[in-house]
Biotite code that builds the C-alpha atoms (Angstrom):
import biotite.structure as struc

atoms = struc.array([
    struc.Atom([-3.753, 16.222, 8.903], chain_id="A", res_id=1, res_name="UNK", atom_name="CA", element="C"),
    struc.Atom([0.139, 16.596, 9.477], chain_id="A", res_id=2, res_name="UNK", atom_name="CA", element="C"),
    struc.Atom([2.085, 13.569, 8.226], chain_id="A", res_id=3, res_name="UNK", atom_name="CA", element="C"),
    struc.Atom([3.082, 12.585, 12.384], chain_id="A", res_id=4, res_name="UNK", atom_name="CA", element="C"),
    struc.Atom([-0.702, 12.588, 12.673], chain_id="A", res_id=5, res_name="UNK", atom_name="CA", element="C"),
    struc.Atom([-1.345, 9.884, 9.662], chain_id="A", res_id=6, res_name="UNK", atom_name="CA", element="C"),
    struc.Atom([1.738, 7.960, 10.986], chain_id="A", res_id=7, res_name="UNK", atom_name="CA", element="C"),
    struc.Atom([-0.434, 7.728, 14.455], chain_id="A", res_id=8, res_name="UNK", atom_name="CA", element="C"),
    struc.Atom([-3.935, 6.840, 12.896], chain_id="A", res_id=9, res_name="UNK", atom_name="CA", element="C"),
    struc.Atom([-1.486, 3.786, 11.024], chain_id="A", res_id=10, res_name="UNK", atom_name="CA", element="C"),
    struc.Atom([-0.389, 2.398, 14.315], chain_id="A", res_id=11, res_name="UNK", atom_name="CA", element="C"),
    struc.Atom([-4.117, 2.841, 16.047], chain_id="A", res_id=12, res_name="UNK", atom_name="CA", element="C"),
    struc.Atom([-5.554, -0.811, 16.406], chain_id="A", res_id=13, res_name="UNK", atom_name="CA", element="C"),
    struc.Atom([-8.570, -1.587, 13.788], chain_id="A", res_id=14, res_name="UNK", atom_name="CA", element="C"),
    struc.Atom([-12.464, -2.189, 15.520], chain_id="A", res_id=15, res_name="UNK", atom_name="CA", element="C"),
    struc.Atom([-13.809, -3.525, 12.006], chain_id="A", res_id=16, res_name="UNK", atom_name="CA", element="C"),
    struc.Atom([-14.296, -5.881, 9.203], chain_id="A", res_id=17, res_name="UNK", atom_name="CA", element="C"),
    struc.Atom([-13.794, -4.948, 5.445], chain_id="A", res_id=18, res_name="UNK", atom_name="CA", element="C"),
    struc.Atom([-16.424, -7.012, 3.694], chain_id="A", res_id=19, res_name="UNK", atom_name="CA", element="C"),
    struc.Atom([-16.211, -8.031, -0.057], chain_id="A", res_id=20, res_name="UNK", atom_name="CA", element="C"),
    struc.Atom([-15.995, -4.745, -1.645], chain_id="A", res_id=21, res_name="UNK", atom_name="CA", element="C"),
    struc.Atom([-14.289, -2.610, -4.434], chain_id="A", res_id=22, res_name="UNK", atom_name="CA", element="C"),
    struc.Atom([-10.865, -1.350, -3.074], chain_id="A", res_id=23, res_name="UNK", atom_name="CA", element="C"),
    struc.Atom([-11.722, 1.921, -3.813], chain_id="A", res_id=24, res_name="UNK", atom_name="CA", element="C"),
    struc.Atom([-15.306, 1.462, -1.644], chain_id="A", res_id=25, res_name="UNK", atom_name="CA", element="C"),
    struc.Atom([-12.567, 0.098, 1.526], chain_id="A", res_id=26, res_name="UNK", atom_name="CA", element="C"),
    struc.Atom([-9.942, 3.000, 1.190], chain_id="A", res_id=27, res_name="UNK", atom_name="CA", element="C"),
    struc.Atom([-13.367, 5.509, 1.346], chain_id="A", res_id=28, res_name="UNK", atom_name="CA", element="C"),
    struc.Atom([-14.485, 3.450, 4.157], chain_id="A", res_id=29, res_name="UNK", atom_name="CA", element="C"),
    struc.Atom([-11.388, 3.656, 6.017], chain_id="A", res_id=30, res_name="UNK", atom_name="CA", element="C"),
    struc.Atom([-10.100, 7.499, 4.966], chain_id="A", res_id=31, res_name="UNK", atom_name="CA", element="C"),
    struc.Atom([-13.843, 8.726, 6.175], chain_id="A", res_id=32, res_name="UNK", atom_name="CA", element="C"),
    struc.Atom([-13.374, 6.231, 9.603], chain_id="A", res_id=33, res_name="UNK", atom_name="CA", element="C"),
    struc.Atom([-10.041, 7.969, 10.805], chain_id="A", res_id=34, res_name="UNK", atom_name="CA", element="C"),
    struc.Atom([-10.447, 11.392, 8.964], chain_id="A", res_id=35, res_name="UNK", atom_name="CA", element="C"),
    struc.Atom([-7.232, 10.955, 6.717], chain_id="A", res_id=36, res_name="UNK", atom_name="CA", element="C"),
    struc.Atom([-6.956, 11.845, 3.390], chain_id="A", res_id=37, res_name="UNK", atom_name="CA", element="C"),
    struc.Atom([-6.300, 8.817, 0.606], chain_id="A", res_id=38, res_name="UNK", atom_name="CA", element="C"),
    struc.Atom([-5.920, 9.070, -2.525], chain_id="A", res_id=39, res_name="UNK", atom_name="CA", element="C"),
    struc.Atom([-5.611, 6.142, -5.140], chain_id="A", res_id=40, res_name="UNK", atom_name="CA", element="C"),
    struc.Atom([-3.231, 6.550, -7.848], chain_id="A", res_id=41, res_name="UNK", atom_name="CA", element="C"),
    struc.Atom([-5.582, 6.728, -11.321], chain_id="A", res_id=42, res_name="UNK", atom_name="CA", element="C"),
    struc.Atom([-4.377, 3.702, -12.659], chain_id="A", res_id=43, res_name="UNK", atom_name="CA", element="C"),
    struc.Atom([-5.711, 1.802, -9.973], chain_id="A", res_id=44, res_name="UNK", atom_name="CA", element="C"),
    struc.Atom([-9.345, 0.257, -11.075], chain_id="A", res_id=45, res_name="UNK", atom_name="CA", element="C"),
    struc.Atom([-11.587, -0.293, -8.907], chain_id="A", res_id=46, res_name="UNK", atom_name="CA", element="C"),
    struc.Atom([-13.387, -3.758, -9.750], chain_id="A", res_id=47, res_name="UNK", atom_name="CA", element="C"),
    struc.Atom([-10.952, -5.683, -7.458], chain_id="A", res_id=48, res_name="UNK", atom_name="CA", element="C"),
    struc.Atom([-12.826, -6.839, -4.579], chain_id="A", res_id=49, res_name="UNK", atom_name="CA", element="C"),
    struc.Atom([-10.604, -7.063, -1.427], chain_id="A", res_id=50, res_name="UNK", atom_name="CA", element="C"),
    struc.Atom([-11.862, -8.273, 2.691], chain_id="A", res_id=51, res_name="UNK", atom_name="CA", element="C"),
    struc.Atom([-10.216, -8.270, 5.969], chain_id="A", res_id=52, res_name="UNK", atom_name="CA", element="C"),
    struc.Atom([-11.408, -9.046, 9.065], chain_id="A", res_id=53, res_name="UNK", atom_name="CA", element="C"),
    struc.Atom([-8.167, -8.965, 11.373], chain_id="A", res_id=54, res_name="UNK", atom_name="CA", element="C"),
    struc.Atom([-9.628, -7.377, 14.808], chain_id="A", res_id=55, res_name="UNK", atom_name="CA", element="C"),
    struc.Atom([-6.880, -5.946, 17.044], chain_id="A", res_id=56, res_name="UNK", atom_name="CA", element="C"),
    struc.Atom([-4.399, -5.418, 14.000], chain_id="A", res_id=57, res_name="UNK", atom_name="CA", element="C"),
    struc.Atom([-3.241, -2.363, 13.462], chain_id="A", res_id=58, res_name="UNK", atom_name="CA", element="C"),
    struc.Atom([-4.344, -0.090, 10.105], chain_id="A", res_id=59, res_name="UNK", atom_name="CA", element="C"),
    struc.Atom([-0.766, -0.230, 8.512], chain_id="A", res_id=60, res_name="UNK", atom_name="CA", element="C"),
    struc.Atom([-1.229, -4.111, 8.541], chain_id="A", res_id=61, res_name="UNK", atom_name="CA", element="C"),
    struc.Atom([-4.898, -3.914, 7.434], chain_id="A", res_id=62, res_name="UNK", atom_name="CA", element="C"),
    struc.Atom([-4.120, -1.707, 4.733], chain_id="A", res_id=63, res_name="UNK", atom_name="CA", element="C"),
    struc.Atom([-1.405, -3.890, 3.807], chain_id="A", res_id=64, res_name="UNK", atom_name="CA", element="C"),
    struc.Atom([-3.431, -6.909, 3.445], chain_id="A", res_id=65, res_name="UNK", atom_name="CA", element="C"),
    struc.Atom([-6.254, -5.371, 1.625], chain_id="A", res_id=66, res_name="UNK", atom_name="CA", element="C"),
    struc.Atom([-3.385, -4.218, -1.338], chain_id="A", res_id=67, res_name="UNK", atom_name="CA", element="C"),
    struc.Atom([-1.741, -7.307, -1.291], chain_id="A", res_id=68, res_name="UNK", atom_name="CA", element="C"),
    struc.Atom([-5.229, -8.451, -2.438], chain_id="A", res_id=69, res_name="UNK", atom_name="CA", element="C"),
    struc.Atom([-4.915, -6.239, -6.026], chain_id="A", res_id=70, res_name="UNK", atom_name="CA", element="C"),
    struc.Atom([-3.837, -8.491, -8.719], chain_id="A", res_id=71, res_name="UNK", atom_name="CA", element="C"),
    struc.Atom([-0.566, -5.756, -9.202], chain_id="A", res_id=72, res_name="UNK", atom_name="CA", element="C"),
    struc.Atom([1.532, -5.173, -6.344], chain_id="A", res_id=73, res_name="UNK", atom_name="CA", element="C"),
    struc.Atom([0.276, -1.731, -4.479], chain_id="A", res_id=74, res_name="UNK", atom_name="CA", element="C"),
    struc.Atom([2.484, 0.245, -1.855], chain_id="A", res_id=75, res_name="UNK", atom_name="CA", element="C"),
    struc.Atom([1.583, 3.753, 0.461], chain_id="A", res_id=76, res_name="UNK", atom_name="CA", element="C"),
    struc.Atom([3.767, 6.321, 1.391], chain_id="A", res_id=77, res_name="UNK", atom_name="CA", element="C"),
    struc.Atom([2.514, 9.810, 3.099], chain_id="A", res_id=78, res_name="UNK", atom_name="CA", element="C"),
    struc.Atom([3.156, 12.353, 1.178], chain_id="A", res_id=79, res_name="UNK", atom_name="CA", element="C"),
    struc.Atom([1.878, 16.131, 1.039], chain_id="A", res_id=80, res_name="UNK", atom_name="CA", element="C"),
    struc.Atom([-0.508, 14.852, 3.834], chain_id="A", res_id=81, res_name="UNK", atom_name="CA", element="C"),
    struc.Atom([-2.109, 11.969, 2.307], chain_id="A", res_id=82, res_name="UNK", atom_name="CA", element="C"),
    struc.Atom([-1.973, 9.103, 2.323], chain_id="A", res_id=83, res_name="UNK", atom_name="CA", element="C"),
    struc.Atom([-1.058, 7.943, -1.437], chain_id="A", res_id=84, res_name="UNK", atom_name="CA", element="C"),
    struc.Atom([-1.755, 4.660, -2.624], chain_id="A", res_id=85, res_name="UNK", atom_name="CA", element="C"),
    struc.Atom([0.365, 3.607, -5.761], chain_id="A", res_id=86, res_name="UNK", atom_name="CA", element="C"),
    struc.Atom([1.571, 0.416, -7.557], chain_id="A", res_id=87, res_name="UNK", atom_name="CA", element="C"),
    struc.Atom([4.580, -0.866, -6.912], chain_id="A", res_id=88, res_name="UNK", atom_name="CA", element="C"),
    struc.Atom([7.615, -0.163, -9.845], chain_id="A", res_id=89, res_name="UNK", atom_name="CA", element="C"),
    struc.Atom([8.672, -3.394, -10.708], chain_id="A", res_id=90, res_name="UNK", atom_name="CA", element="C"),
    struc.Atom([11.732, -4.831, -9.083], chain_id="A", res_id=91, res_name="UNK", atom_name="CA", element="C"),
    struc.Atom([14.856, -5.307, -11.664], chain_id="A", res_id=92, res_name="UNK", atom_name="CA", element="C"),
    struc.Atom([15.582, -8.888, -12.373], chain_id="A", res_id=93, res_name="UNK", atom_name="CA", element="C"),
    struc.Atom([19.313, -9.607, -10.891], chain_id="A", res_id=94, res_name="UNK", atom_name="CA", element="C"),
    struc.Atom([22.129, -9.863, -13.253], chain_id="A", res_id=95, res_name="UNK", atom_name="CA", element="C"),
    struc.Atom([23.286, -13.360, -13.812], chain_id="A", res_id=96, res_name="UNK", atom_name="CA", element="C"),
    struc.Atom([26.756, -13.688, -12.005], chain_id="A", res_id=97, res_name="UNK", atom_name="CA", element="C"),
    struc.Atom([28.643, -13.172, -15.039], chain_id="A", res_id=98, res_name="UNK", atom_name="CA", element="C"),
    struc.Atom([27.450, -10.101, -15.883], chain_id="A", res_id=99, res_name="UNK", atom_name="CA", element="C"),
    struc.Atom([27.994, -8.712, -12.436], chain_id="A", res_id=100, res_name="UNK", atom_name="CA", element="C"),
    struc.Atom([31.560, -9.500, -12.932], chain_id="A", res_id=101, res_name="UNK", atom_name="CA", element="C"),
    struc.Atom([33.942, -6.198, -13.991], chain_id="A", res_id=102, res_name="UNK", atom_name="CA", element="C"),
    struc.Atom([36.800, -8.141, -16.633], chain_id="A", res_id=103, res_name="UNK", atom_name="CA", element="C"),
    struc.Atom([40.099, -6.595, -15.342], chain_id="A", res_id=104, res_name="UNK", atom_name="CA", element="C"),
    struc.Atom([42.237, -4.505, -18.215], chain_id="A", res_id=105, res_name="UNK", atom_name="CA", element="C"),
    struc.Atom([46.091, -5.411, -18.050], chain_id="A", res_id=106, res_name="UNK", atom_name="CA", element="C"),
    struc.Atom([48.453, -3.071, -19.355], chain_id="A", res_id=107, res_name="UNK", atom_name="CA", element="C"),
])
């Protein structure tokens, strides 16, 4: 599946529930459902549990709210046409506002 075609099956409203299961269990679920290849980055475990039941929601949004439910922060991107499911890099802490100041030299 072409990465236009994954971008369409993300945008297709959602017929289903996601009952307590592992994540892993939910991204088979929903890969075999729409015929899209997902892959979970390895250092994702499997033991969290996640659930939706959103009918009429679209699969970006379901998707969204079953990572949301991993104790890390998760993200997806498409990328050699799968669907890749990663964590999050951290987000830099901002600089305190006198650090972000540049001291001007004077000759």
């Amino acid at each position: 599946m072409i990465p236009r075609q994954i971008q369409t099956v993300l945008s297709q409203p959602v017929d289903f529930s996601i009952e307590p299961q592992p994540l892993k269990d939910a991204i088979d679920f929903i890969g075999t459902r729409y015929g899209i290849r997902i892959a979970l980055d390895p250092l994702i475990t499997s033991k969290t549990e996640v659930k939706g039941a959103f009918p009429g929601i679209r699969l970006r949004n379901l998707l969204t709210i079953l990572l949301e439910q991993y104790p890390t922060p998760l993200g997806f991107k498409i990328e050699d046409k799968v669907l890749k499911i990663f964590p999050k890099a951290e987000m830099p802490q901002p600089l305190p506002p006198e650090e972000l100041q540049t001291p001007i030299r004077r000759k």
